[in-house]
N, C-alpha and C positions, 0 to 999 in steps of 0.2 A: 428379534427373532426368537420363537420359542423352543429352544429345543431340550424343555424337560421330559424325562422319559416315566410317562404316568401310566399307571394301569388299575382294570378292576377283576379282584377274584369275589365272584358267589357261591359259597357253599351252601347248597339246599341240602340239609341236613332232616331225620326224623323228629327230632323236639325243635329244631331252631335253624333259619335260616341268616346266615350272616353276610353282612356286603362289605370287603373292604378295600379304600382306595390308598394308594401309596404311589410314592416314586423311588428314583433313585438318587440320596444325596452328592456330595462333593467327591465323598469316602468309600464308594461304593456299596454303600449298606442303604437299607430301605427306610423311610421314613414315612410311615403311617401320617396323611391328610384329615380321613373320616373312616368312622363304623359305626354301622348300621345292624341291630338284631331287631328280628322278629318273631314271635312264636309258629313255629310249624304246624299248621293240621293236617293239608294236606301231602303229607308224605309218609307214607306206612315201609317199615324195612327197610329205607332207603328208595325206596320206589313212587313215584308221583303216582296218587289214585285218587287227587280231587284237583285240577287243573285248576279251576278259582280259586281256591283256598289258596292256591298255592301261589299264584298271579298274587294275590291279596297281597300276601306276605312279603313277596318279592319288591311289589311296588313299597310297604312300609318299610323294610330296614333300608333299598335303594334310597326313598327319601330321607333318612336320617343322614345316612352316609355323604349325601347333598348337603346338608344343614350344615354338617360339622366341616366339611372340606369348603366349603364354600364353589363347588364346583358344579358343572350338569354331566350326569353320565349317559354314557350313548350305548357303551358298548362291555361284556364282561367277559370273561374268561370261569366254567363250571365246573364240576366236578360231577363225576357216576359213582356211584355204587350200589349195593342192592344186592338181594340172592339172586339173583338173573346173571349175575356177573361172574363169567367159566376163565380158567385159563388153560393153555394146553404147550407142547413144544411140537416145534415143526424145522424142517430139512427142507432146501432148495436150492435150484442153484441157476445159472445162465452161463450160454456157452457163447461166448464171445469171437464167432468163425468170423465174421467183416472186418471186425478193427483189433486183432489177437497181438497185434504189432503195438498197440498203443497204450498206453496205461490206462488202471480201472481210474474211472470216474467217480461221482456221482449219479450221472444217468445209469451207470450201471445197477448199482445200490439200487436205485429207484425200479428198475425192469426186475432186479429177482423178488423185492419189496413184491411188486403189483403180480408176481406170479402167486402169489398168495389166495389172488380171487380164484383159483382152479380149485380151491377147497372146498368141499360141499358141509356148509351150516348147518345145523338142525335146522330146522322152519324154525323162522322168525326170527335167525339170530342174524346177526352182524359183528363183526371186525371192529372193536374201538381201537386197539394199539395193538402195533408191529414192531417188536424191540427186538433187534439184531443182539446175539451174546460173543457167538464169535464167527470169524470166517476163513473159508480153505480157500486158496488159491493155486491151482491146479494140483491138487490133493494134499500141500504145506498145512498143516492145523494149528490151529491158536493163534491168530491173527484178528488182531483190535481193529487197526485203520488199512484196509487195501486200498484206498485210495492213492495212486503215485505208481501202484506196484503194477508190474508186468505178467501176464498171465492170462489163457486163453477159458480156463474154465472158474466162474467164482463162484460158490459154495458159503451157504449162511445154514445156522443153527438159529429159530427164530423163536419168540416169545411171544405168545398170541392170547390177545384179552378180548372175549369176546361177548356179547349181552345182547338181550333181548330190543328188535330194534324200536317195536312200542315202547318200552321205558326212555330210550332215548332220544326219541322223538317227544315224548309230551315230557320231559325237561326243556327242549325246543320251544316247543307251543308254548308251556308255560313264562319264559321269558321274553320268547315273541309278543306274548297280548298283554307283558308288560311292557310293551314300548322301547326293548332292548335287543340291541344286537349279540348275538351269542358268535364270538372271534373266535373259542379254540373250547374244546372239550376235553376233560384228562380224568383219569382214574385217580379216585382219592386217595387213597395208601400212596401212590407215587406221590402224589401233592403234599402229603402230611410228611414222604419221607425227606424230600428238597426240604423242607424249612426246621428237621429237625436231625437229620442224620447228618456226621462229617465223613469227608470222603473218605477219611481212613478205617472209620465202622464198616465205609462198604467196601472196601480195597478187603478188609481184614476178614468179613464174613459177618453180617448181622441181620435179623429178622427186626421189622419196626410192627407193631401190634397197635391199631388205632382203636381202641374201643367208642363207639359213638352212641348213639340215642338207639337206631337201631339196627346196627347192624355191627360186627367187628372186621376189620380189615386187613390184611396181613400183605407185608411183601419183604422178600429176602434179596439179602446181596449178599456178593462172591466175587473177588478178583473185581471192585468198580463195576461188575453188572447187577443188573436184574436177574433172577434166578425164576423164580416164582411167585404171582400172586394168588390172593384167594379173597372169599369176600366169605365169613358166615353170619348166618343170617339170627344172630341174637350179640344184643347189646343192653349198654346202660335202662333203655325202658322196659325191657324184660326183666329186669332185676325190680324195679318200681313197681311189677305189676304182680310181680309176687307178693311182693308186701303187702300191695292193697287186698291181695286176698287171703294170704296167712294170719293177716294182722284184723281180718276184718275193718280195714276206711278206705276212705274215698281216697284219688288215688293223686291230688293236691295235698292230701299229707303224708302219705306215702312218699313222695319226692322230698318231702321235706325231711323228712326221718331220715332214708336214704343220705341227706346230702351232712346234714347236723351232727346226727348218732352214726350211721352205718358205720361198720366195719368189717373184712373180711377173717377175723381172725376172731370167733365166739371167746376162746379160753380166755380174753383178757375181762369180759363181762361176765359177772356172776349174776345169777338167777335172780337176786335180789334189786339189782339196781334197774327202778323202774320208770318208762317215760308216761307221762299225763297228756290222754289228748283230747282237747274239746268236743264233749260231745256234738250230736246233728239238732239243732231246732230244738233246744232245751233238752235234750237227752242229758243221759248222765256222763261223764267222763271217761274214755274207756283208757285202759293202762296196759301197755306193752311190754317186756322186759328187753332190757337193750341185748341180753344171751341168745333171744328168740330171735330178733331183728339181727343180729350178727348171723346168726345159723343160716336163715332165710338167705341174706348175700355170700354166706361163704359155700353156700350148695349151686347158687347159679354163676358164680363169679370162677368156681372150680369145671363146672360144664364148659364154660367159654373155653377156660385155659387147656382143657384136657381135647377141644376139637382144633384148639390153636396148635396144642405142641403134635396133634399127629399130622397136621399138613408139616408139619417143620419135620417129622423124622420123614412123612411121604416124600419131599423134598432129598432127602439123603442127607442130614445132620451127620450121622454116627460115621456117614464114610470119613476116614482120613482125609479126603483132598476135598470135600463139602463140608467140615467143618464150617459153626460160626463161630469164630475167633470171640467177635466184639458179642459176644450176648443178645439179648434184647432188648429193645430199647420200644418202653408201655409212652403212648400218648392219646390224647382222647378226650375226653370228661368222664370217662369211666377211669380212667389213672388216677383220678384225683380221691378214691375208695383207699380211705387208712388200711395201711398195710397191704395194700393189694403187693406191690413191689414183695416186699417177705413173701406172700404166697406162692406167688408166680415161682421166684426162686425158689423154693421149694419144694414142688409139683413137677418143674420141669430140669432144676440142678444148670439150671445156666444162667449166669448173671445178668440182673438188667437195671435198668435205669429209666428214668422219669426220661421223655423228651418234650424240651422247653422249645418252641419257635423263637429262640431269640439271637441264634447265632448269626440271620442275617438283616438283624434289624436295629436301628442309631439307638444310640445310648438312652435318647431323650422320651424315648419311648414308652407308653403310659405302661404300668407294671402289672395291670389287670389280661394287655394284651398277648404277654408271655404265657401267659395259664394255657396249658394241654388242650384247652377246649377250644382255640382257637388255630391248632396245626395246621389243620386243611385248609383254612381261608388263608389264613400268608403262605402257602404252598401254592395255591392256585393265582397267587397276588404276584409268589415270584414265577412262576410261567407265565403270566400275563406279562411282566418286564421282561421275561427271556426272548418272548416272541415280539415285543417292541424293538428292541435290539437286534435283533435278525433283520427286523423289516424296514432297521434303518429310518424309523418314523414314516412308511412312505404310506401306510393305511389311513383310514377315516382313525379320528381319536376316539378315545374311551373316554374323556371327558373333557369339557371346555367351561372355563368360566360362565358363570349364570347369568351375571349379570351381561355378559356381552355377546354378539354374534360368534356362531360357532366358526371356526377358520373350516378351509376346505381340505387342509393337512396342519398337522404338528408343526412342521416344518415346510416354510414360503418355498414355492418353485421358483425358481429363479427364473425361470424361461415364460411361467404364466403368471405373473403378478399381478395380473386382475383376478385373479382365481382365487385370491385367498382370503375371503371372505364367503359368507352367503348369507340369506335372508334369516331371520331370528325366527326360532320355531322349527326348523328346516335338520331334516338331518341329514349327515354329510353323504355323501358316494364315497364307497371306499374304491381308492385306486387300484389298479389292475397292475400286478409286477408283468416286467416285461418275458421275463423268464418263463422257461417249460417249469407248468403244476406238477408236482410230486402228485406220488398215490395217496398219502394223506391229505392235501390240498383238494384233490380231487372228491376225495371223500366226505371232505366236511360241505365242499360247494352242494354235493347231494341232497345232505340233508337241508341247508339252505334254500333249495331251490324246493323240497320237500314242504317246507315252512313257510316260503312263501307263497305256493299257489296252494295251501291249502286252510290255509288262515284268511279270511275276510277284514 
């Protein structure tokens, strides 16, 4: 009987989309299977605006990701971001007159959760995440878990991420018409901050800063919550495309400058030290100075930081009891800019640090995989295991050996053992929990049901 607990995180990224498969080993830490990249076209700012390109790409890192696990995937777990992506705070509460006698529940949670829909959207938006920070119980404040507690009126302060619901629908589409199940949805900055932040940065107060291809993401903690996220909309290819036009070339060596020479800090290159770059179709060679290619990055790398640190003081940094103890903590492929750490610390006087995805991942783990520029895909790799373990195996799998027929669960039903099999090719039905759907359950079936009758 199999009861490994496998999952898949997709990061559809603006330069690069990554598929990565893992489980969980003996030790409770993650062991990477396969991974799969592919170059991104279609996604501009974090936002899908060529649905084939983007299918393309999906279907090529998915298939690698196969190659190297030796496994078939069925099913993934994505990530949102994009300038579309708001957040806001919200008050609510539910009055408990029928059962005032009984302790809060979860149904409870769930009924103040779903009074959320009385909120009216801008057109076109929609509700991706409802993060509870604290809760009153008949006007008591600063309460983590009511659950257990007695109390006729219960009172939440909520944390609401909200996005355009076309962009999140054609992340749908786009992995729907690659032949994949989309399980769970989550905001990247939460994703990138599970595989790189320790509980005690967020107990203590820290902002985590993803910088990506194209867009930067931000999300704070305080007291082990969520505080604030933000998404703005320039990143690592913004910086690329400065180049290609300060520097006059094309924008294949532009990235490569960028990755070789850049640095954010001119004063250590002088005027003299110059790079050669092959000219176009016999042209002549044109020459750069590496002082010029530093200025270039340190004028947009400073733009980034200076709309990052005002969401962090809009946030209330400076209050005493909003302090972030633990600093900042840069991850990304844009972290990986010499000196950027100095800068930062410098521009905004709060320390920070490189974050490494590798606090929850086996030893044996390839050393390429720990690089910054893979945060979000093992963020979304470990919610993909969080939500296997909730679900006690009892869904359709994210993946099933190739070579063999796919089972009809992870784990044989005991009661239906002719069930546990199906025809090769065939993909599974996921089970139905017997339990009442939460608001976000019900939400996701939405878009599901959205995707599937509107997809041929």
């Amino acid at each position: 009987m199999n009861t490994e607990k496998i999952a898949v995180g997709l990061d559809i990224g603006t330069t690069k989309i990554v598929c990565v498969v893992g489980k969980l080993n003996e030790h409770a830490k993650i062991e990477i299977l396969g991974v799969g990249q592919a170059k991104s076209t279609g996604v501009q700012d974090g936002v899908v605006v060529n649905i084939i390109q983007t299918e393309e790409a999906i279907r090529e890192a998915v298939a690698e990701a196969e190659n190297q696990s030796g496994l078939k995937i069925y099913s993934v777990v994505a990530g949102i971001a994009g300038k579309h992506i708001r957040s806001l705070q919200h008050s609510d509460y539910v009055t408990r007159t029928n059962n005032s006698d009984d302790v809060i529940e979860q149904e409870d949670i769930d009924n103040l959760i779903e009074n959320v829909h009385k909120l009216v959207m801008l057109p076109g938006e929609e509700i991706i995440h409802v993060l509870p920070q604290e809760y009153k119980v008949d006007g008591q404040p600063n309460i983590k878990h009511p659950i257990g507690m007695h109390g006729s009126r219960l009172e939440a302060n909520l944390h609401l991420v909200v996005g355009q619901t076309s962009s999140i629908r054609n992340i749908g589409r786009s992995i729907k018409n690659a032949e994949l199940d989309l399980t769970d949805i989550t905001l990247e900055p939460l994703a990138s901050a599970s595989s790189t932040l320790a509980e005690e940065e967020k107990e203590a107060g820290v902002a985590l800063i993803d910088i990506g291809g194209g867009t930067t993401d931000l999300a704070i903690f305080k007291d082990g919550i969520i505080r604030h996220t933000a998404v703005i909309s320039m990143g690592g290819k913004i910086i690329t495309n400065d180049i290609k036009e300060g520097c006059e070339i094309i924008e294949r060596q532009a990235e490569l400058l960028k990755i070789k020479f850049g640095s954010t800090w001119p004063a250590e290159n002088s005027a003299t030290e110059i790079i050669t770059i092959p000219g176009l179709r016999g042209r002549e060679p044109k020459e750069v100075s590496k002082n010029m290619l530093s200025q270039i990055i340190h004028a947009r790398v400073k733009e980034i930081i200076s709309a990052v640190h005002a969401e962090i003081l809009g946030y209330g940094h400076e209050q005493q009891n909003k302090r972030l103890i633990a600093g900042l903590v840069l991850t990304g492929g844009g972290s990986q800019l010499k000196h950027i750490k100095q800068l930062i610390e410098f521009e905004t006087g709060m320390s920070t640090r490189i974050g490494y995805p590798n606090e929850h991942l086996a030893n044996k783990t390839d050393k390429t995989l720990m690089s910054p520029m893979y945060a979000t895909a093992i963020g979304l790799l470990i919610k993909g295991l969080e939500n296997e373990s909730k679900e006690n195996m009892a869904g359709d799998p994210n993946v099933v050996p190739r070579e063999e027929p796919a089972p009809a669960t992870v784990i044989e039903k005991q009661e239906e053992p002719e069930n546990t099999e199906i025809e090769e090719g065939e993909t599974p039905e996921p089970t139905q929990p017997s339990d009442k759907k939460n608001f976000l359950d019900r939400w996701f079936d939405k878009l599901k049901n959205f995707l599937d009758n509107d997809i041929e």
